[in-house]
C-alpha positions in Angstrom: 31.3 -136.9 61.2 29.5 -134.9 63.4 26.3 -133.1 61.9 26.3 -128.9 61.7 23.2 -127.6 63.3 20.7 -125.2 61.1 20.6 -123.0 63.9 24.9 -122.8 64.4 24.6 -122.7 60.2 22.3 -119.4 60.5 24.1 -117.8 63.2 27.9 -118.1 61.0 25.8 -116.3 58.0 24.3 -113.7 59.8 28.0 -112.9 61.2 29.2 -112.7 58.0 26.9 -110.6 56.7 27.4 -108.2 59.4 31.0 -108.2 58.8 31.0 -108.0 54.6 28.4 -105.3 54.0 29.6 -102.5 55.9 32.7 -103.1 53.9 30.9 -103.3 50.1 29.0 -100.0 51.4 32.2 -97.7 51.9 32.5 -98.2 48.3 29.6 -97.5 46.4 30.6 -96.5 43.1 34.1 -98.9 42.3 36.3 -100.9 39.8 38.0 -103.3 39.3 41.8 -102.6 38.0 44.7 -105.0 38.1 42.6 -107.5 40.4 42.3 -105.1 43.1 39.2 -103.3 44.1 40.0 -99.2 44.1 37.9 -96.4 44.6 36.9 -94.2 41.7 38.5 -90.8 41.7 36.2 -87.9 42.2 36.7 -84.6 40.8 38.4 -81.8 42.5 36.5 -78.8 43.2 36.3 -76.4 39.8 38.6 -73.7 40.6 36.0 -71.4 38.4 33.8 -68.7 39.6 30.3 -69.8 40.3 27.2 -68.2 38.8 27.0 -66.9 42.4 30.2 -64.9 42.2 29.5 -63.8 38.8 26.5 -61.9 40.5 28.1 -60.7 43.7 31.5 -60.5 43.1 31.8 -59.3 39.8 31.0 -55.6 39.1 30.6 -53.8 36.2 31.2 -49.9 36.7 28.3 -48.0 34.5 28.9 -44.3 34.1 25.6 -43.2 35.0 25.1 -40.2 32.4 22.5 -38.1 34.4 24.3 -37.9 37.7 27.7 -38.0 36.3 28.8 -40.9 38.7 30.6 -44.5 38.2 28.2 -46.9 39.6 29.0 -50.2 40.4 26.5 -53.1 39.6 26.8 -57.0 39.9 27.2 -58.2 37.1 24.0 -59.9 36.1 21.7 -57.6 37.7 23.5 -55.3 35.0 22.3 -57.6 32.6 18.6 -57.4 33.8 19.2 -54.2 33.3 20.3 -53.6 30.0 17.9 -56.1 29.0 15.0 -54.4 30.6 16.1 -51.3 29.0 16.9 -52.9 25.6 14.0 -55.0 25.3 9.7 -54.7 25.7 8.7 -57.3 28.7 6.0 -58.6 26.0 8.6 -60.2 23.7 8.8 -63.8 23.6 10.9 -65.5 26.4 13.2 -67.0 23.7 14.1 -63.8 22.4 14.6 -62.1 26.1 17.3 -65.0 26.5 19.0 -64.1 23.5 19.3 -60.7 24.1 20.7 -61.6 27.5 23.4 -63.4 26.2 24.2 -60.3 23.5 24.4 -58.2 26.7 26.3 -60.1 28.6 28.7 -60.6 25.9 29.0 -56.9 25.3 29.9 -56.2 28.6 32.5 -59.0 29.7 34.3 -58.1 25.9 34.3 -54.2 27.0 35.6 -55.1 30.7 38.4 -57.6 29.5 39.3 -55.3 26.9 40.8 -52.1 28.9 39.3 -48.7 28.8 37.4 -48.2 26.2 36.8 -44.6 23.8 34.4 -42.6 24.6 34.0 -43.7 28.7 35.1 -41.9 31.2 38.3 -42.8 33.3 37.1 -45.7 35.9 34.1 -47.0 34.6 33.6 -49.9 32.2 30.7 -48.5 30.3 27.9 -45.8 29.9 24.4 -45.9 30.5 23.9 -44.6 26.6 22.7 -46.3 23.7 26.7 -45.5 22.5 26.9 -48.7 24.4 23.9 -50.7 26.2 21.1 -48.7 27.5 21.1 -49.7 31.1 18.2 -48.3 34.1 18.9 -48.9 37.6 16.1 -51.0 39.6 14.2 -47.5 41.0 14.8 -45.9 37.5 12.4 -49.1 36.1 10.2 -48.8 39.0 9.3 -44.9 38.3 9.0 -46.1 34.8 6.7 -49.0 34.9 4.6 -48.2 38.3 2.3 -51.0 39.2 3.8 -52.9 36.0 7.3 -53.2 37.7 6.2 -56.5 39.4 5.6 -58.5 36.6 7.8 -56.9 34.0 10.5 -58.0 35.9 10.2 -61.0 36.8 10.1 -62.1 32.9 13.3 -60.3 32.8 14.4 -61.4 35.6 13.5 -65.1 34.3 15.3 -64.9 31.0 18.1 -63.6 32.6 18.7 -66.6 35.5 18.2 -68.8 32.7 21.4 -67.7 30.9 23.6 -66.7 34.2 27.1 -66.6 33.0 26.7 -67.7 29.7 28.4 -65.6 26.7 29.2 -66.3 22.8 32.6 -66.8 21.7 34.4 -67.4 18.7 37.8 -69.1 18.7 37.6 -69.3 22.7 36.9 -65.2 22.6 34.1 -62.9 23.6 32.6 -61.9 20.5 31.7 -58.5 19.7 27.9 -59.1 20.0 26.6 -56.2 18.2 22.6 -55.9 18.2 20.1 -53.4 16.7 16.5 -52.7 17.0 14.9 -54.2 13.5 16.3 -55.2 10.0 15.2 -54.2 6.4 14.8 -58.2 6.1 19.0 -58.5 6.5 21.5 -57.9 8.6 24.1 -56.3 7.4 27.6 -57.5 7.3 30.3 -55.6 9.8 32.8 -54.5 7.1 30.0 -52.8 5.3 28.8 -50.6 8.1 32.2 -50.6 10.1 35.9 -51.0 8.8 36.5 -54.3 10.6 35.1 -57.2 9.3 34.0 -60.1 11.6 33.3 -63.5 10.2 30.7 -64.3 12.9 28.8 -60.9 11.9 27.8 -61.5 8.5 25.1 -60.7 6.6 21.5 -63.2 7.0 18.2 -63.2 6.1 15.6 -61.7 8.7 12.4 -61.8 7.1 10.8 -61.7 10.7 11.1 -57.5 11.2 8.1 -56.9 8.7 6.5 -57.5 11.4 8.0 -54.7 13.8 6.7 -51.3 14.0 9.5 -49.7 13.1 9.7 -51.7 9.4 8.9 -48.9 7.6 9.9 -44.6 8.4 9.4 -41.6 6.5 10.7 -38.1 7.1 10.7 -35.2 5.3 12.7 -32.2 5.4 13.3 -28.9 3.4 15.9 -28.8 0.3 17.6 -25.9 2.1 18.0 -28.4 4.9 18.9 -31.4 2.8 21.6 -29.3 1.4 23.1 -28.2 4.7 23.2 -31.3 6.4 25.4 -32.8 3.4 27.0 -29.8 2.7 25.9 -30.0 -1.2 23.8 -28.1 -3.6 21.4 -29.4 -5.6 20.5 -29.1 -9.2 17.9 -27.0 -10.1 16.4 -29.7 -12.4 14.3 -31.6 -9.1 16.7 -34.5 -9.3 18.1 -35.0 -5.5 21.0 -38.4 -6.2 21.9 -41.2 -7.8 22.0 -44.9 -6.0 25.4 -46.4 -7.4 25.6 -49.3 -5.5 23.5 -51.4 -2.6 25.8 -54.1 -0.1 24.6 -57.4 0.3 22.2 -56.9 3.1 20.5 -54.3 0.6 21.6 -51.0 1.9 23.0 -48.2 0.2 26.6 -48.3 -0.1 27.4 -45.7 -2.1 25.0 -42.9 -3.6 26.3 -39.6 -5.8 24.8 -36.5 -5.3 25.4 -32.9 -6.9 28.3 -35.0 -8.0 29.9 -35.7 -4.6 30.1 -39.7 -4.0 28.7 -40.5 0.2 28.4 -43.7 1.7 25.1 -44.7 2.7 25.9 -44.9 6.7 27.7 -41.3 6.4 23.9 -40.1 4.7 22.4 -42.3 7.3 24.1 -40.3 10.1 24.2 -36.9 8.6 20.7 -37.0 7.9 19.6 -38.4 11.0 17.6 -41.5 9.5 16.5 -44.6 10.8 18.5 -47.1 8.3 21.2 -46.7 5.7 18.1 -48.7 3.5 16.8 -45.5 1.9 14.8 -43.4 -1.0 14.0 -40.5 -1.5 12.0 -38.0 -3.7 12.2 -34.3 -4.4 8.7 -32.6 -3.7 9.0 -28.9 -4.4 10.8 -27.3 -2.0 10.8 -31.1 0.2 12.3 -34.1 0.4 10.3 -36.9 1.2 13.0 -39.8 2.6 11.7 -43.5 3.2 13.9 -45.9 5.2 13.5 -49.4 5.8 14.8 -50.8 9.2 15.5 -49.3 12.5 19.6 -49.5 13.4 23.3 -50.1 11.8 22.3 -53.6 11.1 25.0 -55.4 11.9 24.6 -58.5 14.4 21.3 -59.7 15.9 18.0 -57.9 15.2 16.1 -57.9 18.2 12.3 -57.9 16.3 13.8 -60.6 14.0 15.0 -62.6 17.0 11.5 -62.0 18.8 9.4 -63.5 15.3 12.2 -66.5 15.7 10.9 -67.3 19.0 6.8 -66.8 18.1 8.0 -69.4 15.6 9.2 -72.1 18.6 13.0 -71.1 18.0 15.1 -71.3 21.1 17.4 -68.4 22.2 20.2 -71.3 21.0 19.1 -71.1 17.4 18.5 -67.7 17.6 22.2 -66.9 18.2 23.2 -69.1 16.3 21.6 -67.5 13.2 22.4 -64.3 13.5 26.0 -64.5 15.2 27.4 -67.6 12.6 30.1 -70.1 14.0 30.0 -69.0 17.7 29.7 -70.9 20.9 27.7 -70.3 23.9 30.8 -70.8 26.4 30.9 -70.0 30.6 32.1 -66.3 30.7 34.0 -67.2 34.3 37.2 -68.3 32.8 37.3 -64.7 31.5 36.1 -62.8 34.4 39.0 -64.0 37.6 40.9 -60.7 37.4 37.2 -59.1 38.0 36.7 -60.6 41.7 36.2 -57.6 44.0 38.2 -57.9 47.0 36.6 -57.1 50.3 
């Protein structure tokens, strides 16, 4: 037999080589299936909007209460600022995120849910704290001066961090409710408002002790006690009875001069801080403490703040206050929103 030279031996490898690697490079990432090599499938492009979209393309229309006008924002720079308006730039970053997801839910529920009372034909929302409190970019720059800089970029931060993101329950926007501090418990929905909302139920919030707003006082004259309600008094110094407190330890009902009020109609007749409230008679005054700054119901925004001084994350933070929801991608909710140009 004749003998193979190393050199002919080297040059037949080499040539196969060229020829079979080319070929195992085509397909990087394969399987094997029925004895034949096929590619793996790769996914087709997400028909969703992109966080991109959501800021360019989607536009929420603000009824700008001073000038009387519909103005129309991007979306998320709406939510910079609602949250620049809502919030104090020295809260923790946690809690900023939290609150941007509350916003951003409160708008994409309002949008998708027709016109709503109280807003003028065309636009989506006011500028009012009836809604979210919301200040155009120049508006925070007269406000904050040489502060603007750095006051939004943490806003700014916590809101890029949560682009398109909103809570749902059962696949829906959620009505995501928020108030300024708690009496150390939220209260739940059916007990402020008719509706009750099993994701809006009362917690603990033992956090807000901590918030300047904890604890108010006012006083005001009988004369102008008794207008307000629309009662008279009894001339023995007594000013009501408490008959009953709701589980987040407000005052649900209270009877006065004989008339029976709930605590929010006191709340709003009187003009107080929290529906969490005493009072005493003093002469010709009435000296009412309140405990808590807002309705309530849904996240407190000091309690969500103590959360994150404690190392929570904006997650557990929603998840605490808004019970059984799910952060979910607010585009599959927002395609009838595209502005056409």
């Amino acid at each position: 037999m004749k003998q193979v030279k190393p050199l002919v031996i080297l040059i037949s490898v080499l040539f196969a080589m060229i020829i079979v690697i080319p070929s195992l490079l085509v397909f990087p990432f394969s399987a094997k299936e029925g004895g034949k090599l096929i590619e793996e499938s790769k996914p087709e492009s997400s028909p969703n909007l992109t966080t991109n979209t959501l800021n360019s393309e989607v536009e929420v229309a603000v009824y700008r209460s001073q000038a009387k006008t519909i103005e129309h924002v991007p979306l998320e720079e709406y939510v910079v600022g609602v949250l620049a308006s809502e919030m104090p730039a020295d809260f923790e970053l946690e809690a900023l995120k939290a609150q941007s997801l509350s916003a951003r839910t409160y708008i994409v529920k309002k949008m998708i849910g027709g016109q709503a009372v109280g807003v003028p034909e065309g636009a989506d929302v006011t500028d009012m704290v009836l809604h979210q409190v919301y200040k155009s970019k120049d508006e925070l720059k007269k406000l904050w001066g040489v502060d603007y800089e750095r006051k939004m970029e943490k806003f700014q931060e916590a809101v890029r961090s949560t682009a398109g993101q909103i809570l749902t329950y059962d696949s829906t926007p959620i009505e995501a409710s928020f108030f300024s501090t708690s009496n150390g418990y939220t209260e739940n929905s059916e007990d402020y408002w008719e509706n009750p909302f099993p994701y809006l139920t009362s917690v603990a919030s033992p956090w807000d002790e901590a918030s300047p707003k904890f604890h108010n006082q006012v006083t005001m004259t009988v004369a102008e006690f008794e207008q307000k309600l629309n009662i008279k008094l009894p001339s023995d110094g007594t000013v009501g009875k408490i008959i009953a407190r709701t589980p987040g330890k407000r005052v649900d009902t209270v009877e006065i001069s004989g008339k029976t009020f709930k605590g929010r109609e006191v709340r709003d007749q009187l003009g107080l801080s929290s529906s969490d409230f005493t009072w005493v008679r003093k002469n010709d005054q009435i000296v009412i403490s309140t405990k808590g700054y807002g309705h309530g119901v849904g996240m407190s925004q000091y309690g969500a703040n103590g959360m994150a001084e404690e190392g929570k994350t904006y997650q557990e933070i929603l998840t605490h206050y808004y019970k059984g929801t799910q952060i979910s991608d607010a585009t599959p909710y927002l395609t009838n929103f595209i502005v056409k140009n």
